[in-house]
N, C-alpha and C positions, 0 to 999 in steps of 0.2 A: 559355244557362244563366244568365248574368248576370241577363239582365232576369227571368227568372225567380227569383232569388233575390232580387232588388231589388220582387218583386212578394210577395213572405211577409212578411206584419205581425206585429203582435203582438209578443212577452216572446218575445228570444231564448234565453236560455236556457231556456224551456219546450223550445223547438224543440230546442238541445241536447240535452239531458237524453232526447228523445223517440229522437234518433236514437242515442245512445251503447246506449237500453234497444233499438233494433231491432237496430243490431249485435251485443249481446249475445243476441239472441233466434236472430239467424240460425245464430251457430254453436255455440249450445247444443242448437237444435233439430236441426240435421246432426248433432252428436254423437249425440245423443240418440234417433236415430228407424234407428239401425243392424239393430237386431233388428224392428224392424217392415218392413223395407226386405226383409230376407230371408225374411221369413215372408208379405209378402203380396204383393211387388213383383219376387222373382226375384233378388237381391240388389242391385236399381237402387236406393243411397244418396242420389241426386241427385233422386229421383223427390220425395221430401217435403220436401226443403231447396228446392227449385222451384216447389215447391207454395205453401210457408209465404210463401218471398217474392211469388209473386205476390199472396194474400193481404194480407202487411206493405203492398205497394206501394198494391193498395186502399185499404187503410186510411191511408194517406197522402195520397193523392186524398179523401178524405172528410175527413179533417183539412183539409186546404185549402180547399177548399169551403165547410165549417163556419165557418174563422176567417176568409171573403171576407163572410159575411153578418153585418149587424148582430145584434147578441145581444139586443135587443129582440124581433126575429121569431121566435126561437126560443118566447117566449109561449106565443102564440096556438095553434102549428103543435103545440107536444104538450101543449097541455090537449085538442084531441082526437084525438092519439095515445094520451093516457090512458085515456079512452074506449074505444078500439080494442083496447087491451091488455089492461083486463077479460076481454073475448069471448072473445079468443085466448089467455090463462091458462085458461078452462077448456076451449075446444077441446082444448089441450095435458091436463091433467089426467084428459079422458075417452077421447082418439083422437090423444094424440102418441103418438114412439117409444118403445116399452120397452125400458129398458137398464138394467140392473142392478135392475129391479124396481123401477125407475121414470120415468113420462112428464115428460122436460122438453123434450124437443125437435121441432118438424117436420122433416120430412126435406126437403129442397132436391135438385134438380138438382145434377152432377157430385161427389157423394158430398159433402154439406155437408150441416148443419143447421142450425135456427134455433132459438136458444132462447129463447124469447119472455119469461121474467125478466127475460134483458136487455134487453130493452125497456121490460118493465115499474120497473126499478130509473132508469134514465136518466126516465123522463117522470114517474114522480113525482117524480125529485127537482125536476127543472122547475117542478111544479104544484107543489108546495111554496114555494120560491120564489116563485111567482108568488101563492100567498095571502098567503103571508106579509105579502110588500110592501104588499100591498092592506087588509091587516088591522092592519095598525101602528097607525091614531089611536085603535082598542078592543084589543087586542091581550090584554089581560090577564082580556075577556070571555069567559065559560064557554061560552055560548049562540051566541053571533055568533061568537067566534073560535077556540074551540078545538074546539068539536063539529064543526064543515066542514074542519078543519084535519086531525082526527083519523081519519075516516070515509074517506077514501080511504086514509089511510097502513093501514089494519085491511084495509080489503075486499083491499089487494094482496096486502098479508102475510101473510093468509090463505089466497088462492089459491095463492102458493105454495111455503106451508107444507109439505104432502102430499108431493110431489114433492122440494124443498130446500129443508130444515131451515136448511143454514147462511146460504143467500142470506136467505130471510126473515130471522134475525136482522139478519143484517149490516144488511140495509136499515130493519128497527126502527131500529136503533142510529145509522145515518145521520139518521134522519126524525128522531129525541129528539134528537141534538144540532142540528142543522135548527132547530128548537124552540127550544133553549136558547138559539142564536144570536141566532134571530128576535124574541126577548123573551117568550115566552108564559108564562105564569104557572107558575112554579115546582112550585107547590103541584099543579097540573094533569099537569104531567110526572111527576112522584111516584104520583104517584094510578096514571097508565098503568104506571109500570113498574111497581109493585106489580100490578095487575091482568096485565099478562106474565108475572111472576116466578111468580103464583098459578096462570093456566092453564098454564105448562113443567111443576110441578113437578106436579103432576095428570094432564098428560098424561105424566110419566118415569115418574111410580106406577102407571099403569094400563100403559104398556109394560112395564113387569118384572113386571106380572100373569100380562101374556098367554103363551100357548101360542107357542112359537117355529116352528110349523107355521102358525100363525094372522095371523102379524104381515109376512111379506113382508116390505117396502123398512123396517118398522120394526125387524125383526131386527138389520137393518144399524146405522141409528144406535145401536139398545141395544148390539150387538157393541164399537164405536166407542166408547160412554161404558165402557164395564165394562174396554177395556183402557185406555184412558187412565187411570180412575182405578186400575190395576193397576200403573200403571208402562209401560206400551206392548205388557205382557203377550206374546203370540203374535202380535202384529198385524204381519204379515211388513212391508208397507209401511215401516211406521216405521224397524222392524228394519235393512231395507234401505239408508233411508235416512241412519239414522244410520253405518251401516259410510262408505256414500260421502264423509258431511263427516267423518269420522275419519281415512280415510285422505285425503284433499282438504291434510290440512297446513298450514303457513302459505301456500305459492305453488302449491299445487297440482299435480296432475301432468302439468300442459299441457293446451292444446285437442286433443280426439279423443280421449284416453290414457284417457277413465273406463274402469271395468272393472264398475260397479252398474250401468250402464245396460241388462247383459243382465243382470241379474236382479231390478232396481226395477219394479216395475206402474207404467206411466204418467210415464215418466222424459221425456217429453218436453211432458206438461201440469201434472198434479199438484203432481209430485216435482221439476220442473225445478228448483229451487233447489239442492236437494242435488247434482246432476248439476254443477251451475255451482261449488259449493265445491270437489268435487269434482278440476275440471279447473283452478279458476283460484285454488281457495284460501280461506283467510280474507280474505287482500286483497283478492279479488275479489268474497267476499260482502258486504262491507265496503262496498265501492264501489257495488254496488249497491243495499244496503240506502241509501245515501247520496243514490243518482239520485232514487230516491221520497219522501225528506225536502226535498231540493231543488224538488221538485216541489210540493209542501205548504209551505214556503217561500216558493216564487212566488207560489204563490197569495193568500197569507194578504199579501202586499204588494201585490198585485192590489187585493185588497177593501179594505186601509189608503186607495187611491187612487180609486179610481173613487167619483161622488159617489152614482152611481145604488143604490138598495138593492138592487130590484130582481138587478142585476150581483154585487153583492157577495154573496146568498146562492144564489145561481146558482154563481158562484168557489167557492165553499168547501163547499157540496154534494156538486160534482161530485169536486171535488179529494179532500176529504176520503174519498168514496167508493170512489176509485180506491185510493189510497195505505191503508187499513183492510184492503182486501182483500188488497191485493200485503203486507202484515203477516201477515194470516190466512195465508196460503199460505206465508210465509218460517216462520210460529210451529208449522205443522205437520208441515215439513221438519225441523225441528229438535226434533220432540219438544213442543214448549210448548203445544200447543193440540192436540183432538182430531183424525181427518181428516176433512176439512171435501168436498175435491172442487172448492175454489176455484182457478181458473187464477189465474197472475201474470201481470197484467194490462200487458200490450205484450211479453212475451215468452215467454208458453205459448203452443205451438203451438194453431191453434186458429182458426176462420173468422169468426161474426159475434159473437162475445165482443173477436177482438180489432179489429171494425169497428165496435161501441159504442163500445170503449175508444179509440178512435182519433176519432170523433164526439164525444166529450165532452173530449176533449182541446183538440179545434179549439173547442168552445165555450168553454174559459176563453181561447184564446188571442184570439178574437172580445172577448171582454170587454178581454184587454188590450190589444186595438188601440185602444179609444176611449180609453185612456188617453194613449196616445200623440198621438192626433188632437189631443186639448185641452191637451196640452201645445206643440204645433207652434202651434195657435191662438193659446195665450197669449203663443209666443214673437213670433208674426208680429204678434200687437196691439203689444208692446212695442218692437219696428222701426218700427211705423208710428205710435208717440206718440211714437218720438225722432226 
């Protein structure tokens, strides 16, 4: 065990922070997966808290691995992953699973699936990154640097759009500030969100045209905007949700004690927020809205350090990708934002969403390992000139 903990590099407190959100993960999700335990497992409770950890424990093995190789290599290996996740975006689009009236998934062996967004959301931010860096000495170029900058971020977030609304966003909104970071010309950034802002509201006008027999998985989102801007209207979720952080309190009413978890939809991915106020409190929402700022903290001192740019928009990419969405998902627990369908990312239950999420953890902590290399280097130059 020693040598094995004397072999983990990188920003320890990333690795903190990573393990406080697993423990939180495990016994939110054993709370939380009671009524699904009876209803499809016999009343075996231990059958999905075993599950989830083996899982976690993968995902921890892929964090490892991740933060063993240099983050240079990462490059190469997902510009063509990006590639690969075109094809498989619309595979998914025309011949994934149907679930809820919409294809986002393959189906995997031992009752898993894959959702190939997440893949597609990780390797652009990569290839982002890596134009960036390469684009820097014209940067503010319309033709050379922002048309091949742009053209990938469109083709993904298009594909899928159809399927998931709010992933697409998010991942715009990752890719513009990506952008802002990278230096790309202002005026050009402006330009795209205007041109998004134009096709949303054209596409929201012509969904509240259509026939609600006619619109499928868009019935859903239109349903989703119309109560949100209602007030939460009928939208039992929400409803739900909000009783659990009402009665949740200042300290909660203990692990296991929730009593929404039999009657929240999805209290063990969605809605796990609420489920965690719930049993642990404001304190404990507290704390973890805190873990994922921490986390975004590190990062953002990551990239202060590292000389490479390359590293630096790689860090902050990734970072910021993760901790936007564990927001998204905390702001619709609470009412603040529509419902989206975003996991909290390292602690919704959940298979290869939370073995990206665990892969791009290991990649900022791979970044922070060469910090520390060139730190030890400079220390050993300065032993060896005195």
């Amino acid at each position: 065990m020693s040598s094995l903990l004397r072999d983990i590099k990188g920003d320890k407190v990333i690795w903190a922070v990573v393990l406080l959100l697993s423990i939180f993960s495990l016994l939110a999700v054993y709370s939380s997966t009671g009524t699904l335990a009876y209803k499809y497992k016999g009343g075996n409770t231990e059958y999905y808290m075993l599950k989830h950890f083996v899982i976690l424990f993968l995902g921890f093995f892929f964090m490892y691995l991740a933060h063993k190789v240099k983050y240079i290599y990462f490059s190469p290996v997902f510009q063509v992953a990006l590639w690969i996740s075109i094809p498989l975006l619309l595979f998914t689009l025309f011949f994934g699973l149907d679930l809820n009236d919409a294809k986002r998934v393959i189906p995997l062996p031992f009752n898993l699936t894959f959702q190939t967004s997440d893949l597609a959301k990780l390797t652009l931010i990569i290839y982002l990154a890596r134009l960036l860096t390469k684009k820097q000495d014209h940067i503010k170029d319309f033709r050379s640097a922002f048309v091949p900058i742009m053209l990938p971020v469109l083709i993904i977030v298009f594909l899928i759009l159809p399927a998931n609304l709010s992933t697409a966003l998010m991942l715009f909104t990752t890719s513009l500030v990506l952008m802002f970071i990278g230096r790309v010309n202002m005026k050009y950034i402006f330009y795209l969100i205007g041109i998004g802002l134009v096709f949303l509201t054209i596409f929201i006008l012509i969904l509240f045209q259509m026939p609600d027999d006619k619109q499928g998985r868009l019935y859903t989102w239109k349903n989703r905007i119309e109560n949100f801007v209602a007030g939460g209207g009928d939208n039992f979720q929400v409803e739900q949700s909000k009783i659990a952080i009402a009665g949740g309190g200042l300290f909660g009413k203990g692990p296991g004690n929730s009593t929404q978890r039999n009657f929240l939809p999805h209290p063990y991915s969605d809605f796990i927020f609420a489920i965690i106020i719930e049993e642990y409190g404001l304190v404990g929402g507290t704390f973890l809205v805190l873990l994922y700022l921490i986390l975004l903290f590190r990062a953002v001192v990551i990239v202060t350090k590292i000389p490479q740019t390359f590293g630096a928009f790689l860090t902050i990419g990734v970072a910021f990708s993760l901790v936007f969405q564990a927001m998204i998902n905390m702001g619709v627990a609470v009412g603040l934002l529509p419902v989206t369908g975003q996991p909290l990312p390292l602690v919704s239950m959940g298979g290869t969403s939370i073995w990206f999420t665990s892969l791009s953890i290991g990649i900022i902590l791979s970044v922070s390992k060469e910090i520390a290399k060139k730190n030890q280097q400079i220390t050993a130059d300065v032993v060896e000139a005195n």
